[in-house]
SETI-628911 format. One record per residue: x, y, z of N, C-alpha, C, O, CB in turn; residue in one letter. Coordinates in steps of 0.02 Angstrom, whole numbers, plus 50000, padded with zeros to 5 digits. Glycine has a CB too. Example, Ala and Ser with C-alpha at 12.3 -4.5 7.8 and 13.67 -1.06 7.14 Angstrom:
% residues 2
506604971650390506154977550390506604983550390507124983450423505654977650452a
506424988850354506844994750357506455000250394506705005750402507044997050286s
***
This chain:
% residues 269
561705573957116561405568057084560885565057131561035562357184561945562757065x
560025565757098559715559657145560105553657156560505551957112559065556857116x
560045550257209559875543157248559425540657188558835542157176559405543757335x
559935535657146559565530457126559185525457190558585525657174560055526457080x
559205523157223558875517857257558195522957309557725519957337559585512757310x
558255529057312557565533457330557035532157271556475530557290557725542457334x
557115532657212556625533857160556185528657174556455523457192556875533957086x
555305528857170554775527357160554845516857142554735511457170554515533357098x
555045519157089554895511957046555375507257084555235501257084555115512056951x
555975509757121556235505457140555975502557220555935496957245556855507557130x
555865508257239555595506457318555035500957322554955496557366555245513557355x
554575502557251553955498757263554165491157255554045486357292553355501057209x
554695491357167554855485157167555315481157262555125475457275555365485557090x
555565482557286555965480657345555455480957390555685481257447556585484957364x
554745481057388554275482257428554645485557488554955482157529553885476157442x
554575494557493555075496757526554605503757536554605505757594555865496657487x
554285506957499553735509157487553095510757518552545509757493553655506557457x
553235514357596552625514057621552005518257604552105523457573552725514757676x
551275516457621550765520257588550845527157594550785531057547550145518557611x
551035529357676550925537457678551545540257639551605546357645550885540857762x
552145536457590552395541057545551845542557480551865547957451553105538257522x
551555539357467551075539257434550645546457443550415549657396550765533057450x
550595547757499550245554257522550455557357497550215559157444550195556757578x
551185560357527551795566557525551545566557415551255570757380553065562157565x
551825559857399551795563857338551015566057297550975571657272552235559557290x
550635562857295549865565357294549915574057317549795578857279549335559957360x
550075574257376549785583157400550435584557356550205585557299549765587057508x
551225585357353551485586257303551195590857230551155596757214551595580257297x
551025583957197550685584557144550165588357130550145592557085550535580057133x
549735587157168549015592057188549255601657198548955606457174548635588157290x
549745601757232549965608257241550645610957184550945616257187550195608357322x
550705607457151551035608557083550365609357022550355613856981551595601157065x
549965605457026549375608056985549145614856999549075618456950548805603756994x
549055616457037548515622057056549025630257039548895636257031548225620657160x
549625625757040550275632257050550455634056975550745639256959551125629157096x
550265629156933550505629356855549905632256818549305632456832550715621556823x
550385634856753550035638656717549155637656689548985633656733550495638956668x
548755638256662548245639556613547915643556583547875649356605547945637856621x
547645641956535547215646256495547615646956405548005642356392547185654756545x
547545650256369547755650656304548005644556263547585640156265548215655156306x
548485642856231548765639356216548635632356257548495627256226549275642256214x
548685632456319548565627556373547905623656349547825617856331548475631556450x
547485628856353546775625656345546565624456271546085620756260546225630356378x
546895627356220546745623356158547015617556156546735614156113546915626256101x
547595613756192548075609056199547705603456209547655598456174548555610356249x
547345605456281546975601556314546345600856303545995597856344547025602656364x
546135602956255545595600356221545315594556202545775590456199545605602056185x
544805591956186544635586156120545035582256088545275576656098544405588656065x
545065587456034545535587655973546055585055978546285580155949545705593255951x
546315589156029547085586556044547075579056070547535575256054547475591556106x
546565576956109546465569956134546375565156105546685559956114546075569256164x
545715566556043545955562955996546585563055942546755557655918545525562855972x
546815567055928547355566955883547885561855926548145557155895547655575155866x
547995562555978548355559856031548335550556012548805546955996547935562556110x
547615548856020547565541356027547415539255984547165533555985547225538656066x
547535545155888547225542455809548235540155813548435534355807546715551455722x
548685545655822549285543755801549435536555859549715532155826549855550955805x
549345534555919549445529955937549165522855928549305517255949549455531655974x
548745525555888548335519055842548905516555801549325512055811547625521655783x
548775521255747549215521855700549825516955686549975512855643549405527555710x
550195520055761550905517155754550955510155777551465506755773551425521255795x
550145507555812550325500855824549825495655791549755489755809550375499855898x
549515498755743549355494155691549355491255662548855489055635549305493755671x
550175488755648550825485055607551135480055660551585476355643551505491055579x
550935479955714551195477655779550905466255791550455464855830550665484855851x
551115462955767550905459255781550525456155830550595458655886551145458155772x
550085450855825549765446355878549895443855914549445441855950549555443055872x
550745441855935551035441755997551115448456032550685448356076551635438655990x
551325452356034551305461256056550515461656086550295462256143551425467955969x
550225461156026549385466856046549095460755997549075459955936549255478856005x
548905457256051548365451056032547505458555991547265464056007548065443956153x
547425454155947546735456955919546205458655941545865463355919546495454155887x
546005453456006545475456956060545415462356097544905465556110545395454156102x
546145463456118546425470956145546415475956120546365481456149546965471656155x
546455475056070546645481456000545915481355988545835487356001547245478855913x
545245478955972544775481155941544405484555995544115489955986544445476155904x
544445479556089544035482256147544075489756156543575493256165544255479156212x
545015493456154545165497356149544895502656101544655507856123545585495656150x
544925501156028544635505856003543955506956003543715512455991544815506055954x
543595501756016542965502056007542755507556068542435512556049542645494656009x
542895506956131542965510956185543235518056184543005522456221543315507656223x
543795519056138543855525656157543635530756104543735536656118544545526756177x
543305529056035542925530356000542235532556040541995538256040542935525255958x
541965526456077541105528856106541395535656173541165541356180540505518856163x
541885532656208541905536756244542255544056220542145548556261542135533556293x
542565545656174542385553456143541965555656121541815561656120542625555656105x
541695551256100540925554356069540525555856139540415561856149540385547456012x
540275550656194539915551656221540155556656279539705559656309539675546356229x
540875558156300540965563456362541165567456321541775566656323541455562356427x
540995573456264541355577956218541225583256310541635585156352540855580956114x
540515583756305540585589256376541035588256424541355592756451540005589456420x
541055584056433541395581556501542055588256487542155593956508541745570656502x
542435582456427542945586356393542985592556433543325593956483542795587756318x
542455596656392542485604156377542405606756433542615612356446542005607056332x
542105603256473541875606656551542525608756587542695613656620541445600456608x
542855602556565543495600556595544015607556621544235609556675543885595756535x
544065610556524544545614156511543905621256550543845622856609544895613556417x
543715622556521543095629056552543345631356629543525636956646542105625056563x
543275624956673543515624456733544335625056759544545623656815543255618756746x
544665627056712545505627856718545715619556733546315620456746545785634156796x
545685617156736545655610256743546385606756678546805602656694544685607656723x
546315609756617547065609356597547615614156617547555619956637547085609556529x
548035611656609548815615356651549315612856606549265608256566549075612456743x
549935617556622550675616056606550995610056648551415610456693551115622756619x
550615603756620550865598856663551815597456667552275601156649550435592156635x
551815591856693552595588656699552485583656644553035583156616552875584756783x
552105580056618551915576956547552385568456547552505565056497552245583656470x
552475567656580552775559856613553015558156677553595556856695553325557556581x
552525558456708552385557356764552325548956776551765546456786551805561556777x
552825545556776553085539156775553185539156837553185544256871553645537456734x
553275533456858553765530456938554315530856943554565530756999553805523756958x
554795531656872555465533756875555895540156890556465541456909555595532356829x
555185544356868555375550756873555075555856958554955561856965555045553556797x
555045550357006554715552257070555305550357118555265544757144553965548257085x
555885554657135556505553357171555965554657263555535558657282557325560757141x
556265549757288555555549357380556245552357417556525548557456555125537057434x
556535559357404556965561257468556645566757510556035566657520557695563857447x
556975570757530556605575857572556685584057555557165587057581556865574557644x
556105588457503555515586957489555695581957440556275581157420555085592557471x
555145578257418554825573657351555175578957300555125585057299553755572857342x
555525574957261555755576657210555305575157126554885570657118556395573357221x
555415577657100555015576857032555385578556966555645584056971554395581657033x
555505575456906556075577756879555795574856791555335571656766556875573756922x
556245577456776556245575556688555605576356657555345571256634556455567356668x
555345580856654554775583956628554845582756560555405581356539554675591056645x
554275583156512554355585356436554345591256435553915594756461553895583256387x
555115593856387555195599156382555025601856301554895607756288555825599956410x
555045597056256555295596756192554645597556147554675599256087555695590056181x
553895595856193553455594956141552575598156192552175594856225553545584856108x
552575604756177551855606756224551315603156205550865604156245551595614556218x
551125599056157550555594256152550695587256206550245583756228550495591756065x
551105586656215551225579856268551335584056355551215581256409552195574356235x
551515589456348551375593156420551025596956445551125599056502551705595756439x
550415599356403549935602156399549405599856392549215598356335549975605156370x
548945598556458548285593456461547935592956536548175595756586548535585156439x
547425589756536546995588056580547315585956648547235579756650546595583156552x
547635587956706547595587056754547535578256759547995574956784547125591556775x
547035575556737546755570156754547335564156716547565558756736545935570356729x
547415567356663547915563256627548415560956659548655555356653548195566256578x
548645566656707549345567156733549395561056787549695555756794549495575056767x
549015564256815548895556356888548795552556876549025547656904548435555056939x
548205551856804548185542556780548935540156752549085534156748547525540656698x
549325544856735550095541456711550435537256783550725531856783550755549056684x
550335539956818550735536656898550345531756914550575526056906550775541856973x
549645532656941549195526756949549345521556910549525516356937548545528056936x
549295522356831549345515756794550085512256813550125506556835549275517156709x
550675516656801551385514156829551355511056879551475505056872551855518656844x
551255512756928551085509757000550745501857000550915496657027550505515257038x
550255503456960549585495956951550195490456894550375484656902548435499856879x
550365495456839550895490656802551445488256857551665483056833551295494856735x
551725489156907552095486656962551835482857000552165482057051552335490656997x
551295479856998551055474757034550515477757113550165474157148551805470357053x
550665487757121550165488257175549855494557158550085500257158550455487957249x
549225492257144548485495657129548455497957197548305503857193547765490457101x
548525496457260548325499557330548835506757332548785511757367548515493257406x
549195505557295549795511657318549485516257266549375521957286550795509757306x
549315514757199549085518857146548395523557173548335529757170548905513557081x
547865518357200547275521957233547455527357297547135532457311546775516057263x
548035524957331548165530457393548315535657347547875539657333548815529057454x
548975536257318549045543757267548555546157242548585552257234549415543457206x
548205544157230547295547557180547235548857238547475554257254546495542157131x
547025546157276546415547257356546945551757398546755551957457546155537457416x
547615556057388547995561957423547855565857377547765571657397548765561657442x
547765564657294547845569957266547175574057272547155580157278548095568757202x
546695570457270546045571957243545855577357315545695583257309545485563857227x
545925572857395545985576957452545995584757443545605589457440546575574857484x
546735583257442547005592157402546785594857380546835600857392547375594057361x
546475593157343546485598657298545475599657278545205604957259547125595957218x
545205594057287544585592257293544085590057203543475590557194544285599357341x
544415588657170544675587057103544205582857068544295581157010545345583757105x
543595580557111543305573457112542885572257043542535567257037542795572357179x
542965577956985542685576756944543225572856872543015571656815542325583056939x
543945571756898544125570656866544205562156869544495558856826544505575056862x
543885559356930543785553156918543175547756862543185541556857543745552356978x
542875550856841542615547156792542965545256699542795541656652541995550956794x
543545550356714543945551456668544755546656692545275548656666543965560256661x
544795542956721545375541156755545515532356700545905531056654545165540656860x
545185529656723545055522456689545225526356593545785524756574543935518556714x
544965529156557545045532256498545855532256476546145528856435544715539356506x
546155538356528546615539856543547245534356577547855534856569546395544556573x
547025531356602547455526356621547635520856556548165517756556547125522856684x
547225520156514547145515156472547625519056407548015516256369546255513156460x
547485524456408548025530456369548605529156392548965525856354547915538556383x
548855530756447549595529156476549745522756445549945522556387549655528456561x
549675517156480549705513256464549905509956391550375506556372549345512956485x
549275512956357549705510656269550105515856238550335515556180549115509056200x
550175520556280550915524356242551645522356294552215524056277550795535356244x
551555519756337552105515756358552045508756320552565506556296552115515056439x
551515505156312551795499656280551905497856217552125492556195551565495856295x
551605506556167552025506856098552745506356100553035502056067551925513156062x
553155511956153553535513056165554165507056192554705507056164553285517156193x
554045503556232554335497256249554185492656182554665488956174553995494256322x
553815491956146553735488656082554095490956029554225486355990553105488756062x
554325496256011554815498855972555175493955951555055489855907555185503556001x
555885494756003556245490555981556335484356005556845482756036556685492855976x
555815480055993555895472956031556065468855970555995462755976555155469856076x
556385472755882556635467255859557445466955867557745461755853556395466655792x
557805473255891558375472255940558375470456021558925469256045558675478155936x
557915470056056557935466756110557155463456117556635466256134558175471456168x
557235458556104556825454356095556535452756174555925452956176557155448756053x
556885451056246556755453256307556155457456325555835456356377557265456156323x
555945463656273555475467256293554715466656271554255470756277555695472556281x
554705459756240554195457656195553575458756260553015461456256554355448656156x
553955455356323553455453156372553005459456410552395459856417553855448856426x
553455463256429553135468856456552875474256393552565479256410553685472356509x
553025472756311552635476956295551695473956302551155476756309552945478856223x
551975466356294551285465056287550745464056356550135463256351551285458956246x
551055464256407550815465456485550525472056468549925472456481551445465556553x
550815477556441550665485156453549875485256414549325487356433551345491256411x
550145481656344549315480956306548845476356341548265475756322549335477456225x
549015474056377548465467956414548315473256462547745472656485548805459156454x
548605477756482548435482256561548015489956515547775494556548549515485356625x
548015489956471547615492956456547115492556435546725497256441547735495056440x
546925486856402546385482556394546035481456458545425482356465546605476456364x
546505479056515545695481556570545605486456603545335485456657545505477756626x
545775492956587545755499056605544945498956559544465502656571546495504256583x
545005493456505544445499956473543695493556497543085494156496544575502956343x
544095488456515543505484556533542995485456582543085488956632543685479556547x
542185480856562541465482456603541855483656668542395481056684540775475356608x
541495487956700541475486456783541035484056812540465483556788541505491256822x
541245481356885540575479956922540215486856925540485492356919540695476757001x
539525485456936539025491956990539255495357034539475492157081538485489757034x
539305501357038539595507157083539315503457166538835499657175539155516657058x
539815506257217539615505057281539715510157307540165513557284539855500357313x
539415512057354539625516957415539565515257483539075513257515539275522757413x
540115516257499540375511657576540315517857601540485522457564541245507057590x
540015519857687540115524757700540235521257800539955516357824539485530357664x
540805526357839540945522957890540575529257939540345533857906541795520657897x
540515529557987540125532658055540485529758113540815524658122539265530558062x
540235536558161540625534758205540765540558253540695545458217541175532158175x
540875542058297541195549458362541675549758328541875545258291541425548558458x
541935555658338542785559758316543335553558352543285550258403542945570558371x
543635553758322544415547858332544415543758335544915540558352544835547058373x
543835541058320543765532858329544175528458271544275522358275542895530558323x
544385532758217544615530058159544375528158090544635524458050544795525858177x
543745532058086543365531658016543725534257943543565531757890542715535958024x
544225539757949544655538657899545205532557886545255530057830544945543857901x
545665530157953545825526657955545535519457915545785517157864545885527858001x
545255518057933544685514057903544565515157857544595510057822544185513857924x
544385520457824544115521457744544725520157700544615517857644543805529657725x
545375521357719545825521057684546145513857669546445511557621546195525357708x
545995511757725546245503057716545865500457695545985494457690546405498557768x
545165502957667544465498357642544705502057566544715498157518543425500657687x
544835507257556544925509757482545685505657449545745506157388545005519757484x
546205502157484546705501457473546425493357449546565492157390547225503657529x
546205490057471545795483057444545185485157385545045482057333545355478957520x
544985489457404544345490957356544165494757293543635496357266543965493457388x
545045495957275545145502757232544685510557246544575514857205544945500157154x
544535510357298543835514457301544235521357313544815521657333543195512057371x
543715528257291544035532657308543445538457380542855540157386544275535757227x
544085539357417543775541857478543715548657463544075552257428544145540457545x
543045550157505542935556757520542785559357574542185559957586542575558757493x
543255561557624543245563257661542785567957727543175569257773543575563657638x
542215570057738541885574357765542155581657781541975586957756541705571357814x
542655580257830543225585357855543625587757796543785593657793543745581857908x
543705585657774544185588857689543575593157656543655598157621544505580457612x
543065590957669542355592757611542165599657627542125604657591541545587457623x
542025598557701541935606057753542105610557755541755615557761542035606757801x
543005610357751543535612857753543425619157672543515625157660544155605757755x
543185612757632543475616857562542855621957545542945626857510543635610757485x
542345620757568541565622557558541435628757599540975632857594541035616357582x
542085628457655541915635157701542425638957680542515644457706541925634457785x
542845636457627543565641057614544115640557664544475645557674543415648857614x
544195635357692544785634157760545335631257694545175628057645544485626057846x
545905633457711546425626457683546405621157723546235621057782547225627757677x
546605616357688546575610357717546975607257793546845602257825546775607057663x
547365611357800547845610457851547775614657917548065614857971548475611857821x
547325617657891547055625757954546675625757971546145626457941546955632557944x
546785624658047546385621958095545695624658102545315622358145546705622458153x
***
């Protein structure tokens, strides 16, 4: 039996949770992607189609959902957003899958399901339904990120992106993350909305989950690029990482870049 008091959601809540576990599971993850299946079935899954079909039935089911739940501003920002944005990244999409980029994911990739013992444990996959475990890479990590940010720390959510992305060198799947996060998000807070007319208790966090996806899809500021310099060891990753942990920002490393561009693994010297 996992250690209930190891798992993810609890450490963070007990602020217990340090960043470099955050690492361990990022490279984790990153090296479970690359190891899992694609192509056939996989990649019709992870398609479009399937994406939208994905967020027409999660419309759907919360349409009937009152104005305490999913206030009306939320619900229209949302659709209005993920309507332009299928239309306008269809390539993106397609590039996506072209590039092996969908896989036989783990398909709930929650904070609950991330046991922190020794290795990182990972557990309770969807087994039951290949349209919910079959998809974009990108999906997968925005499920943890958003969990993480729904727990009160966005710095711990950006370190996991900024180990996974490292790894594996992935960086095109960040323009797709905010999309995807805003996806998580309202299929957990259909889900916690269910039955809130037998537990009425869950009214609050369903409607936190719709408020947290609502600014997933909101304006951003103007892009920045922070870049640090410096002689070898002085601490410019160091630094980048504690400036990305305030700044949501995602790092790119030089030495990781080199590494992957000359064909080194990442760990070899």
């Amino acid at each position: 039996r996992l250690p209930a008091e190891r798992m993810i959601d609890r450490l963070v809540r007990e602020n217990a949770a340090p960043p470099a576990l955050l690492d361990e599971i990022g490279t984790t993850v990153a090296r479970f992607h690359a190891a899992a299946d694609t192509g056939g079935e996989i990649d019709e899954l992870g398609g479009i189609e399937t994406i939208r079909r994905n967020w027409h039935e999660n419309f759907a089911r919360t349409d009937t959902m009152g104005r305490d739940l999913l206030p009306d501003d939320t619900r229209r920002r949302v659709r209005e957003y993920v309507a332009t944005f299928l239309e306008c990244e269809a390539a993106r999409f397609a590039a996506r899958v072209a590039a092996g980029r969908s896989r036989d994911c783990h398909g709930d990739l929650q904070a609950q399901h991330v046991c922190c013992v020794e290795p990182v444990q990972i557990f309770d996959c969807i087994e039951f339904n290949h349209r919910f475990r079959f998809g974009d890479v990108a999906g997968e990590i925005a499920f943890l990120a958003m969990d993480l940010e729904r727990l009160g720390r966005p710095d711990l959510a950006i370190r996991f992106l900024n180990a996974y992305l490292e790894e594996n060198g992935d960086y095109e799947a960040v323009p797709l993350l905010d999309f995807y996060r805003a996806y998580r998000a309202w299929v957990r807070a259909k889900v916690t909305a269910f039955p809130v007319a037998d537990h009425p208790e869950r009214a609050g966090e369903a409607r936190t989950l719709f408020e947290l996806a609502g600014r997933f899809v909101a304006p951003h500021r103007r892009p920045r690029l922070v870049i640090t310099t410096g002689v070898m060891g002085t601490g410019k990753s160091t630094a980048a990482r504690h400036a990305a942990a305030r700044l949501g920002a995602i790092v790119v490393r030089t030495d990781a870049v080199r590494k992957r561009l000359g064909g080194v693994p990442l760990r070899e010297r």
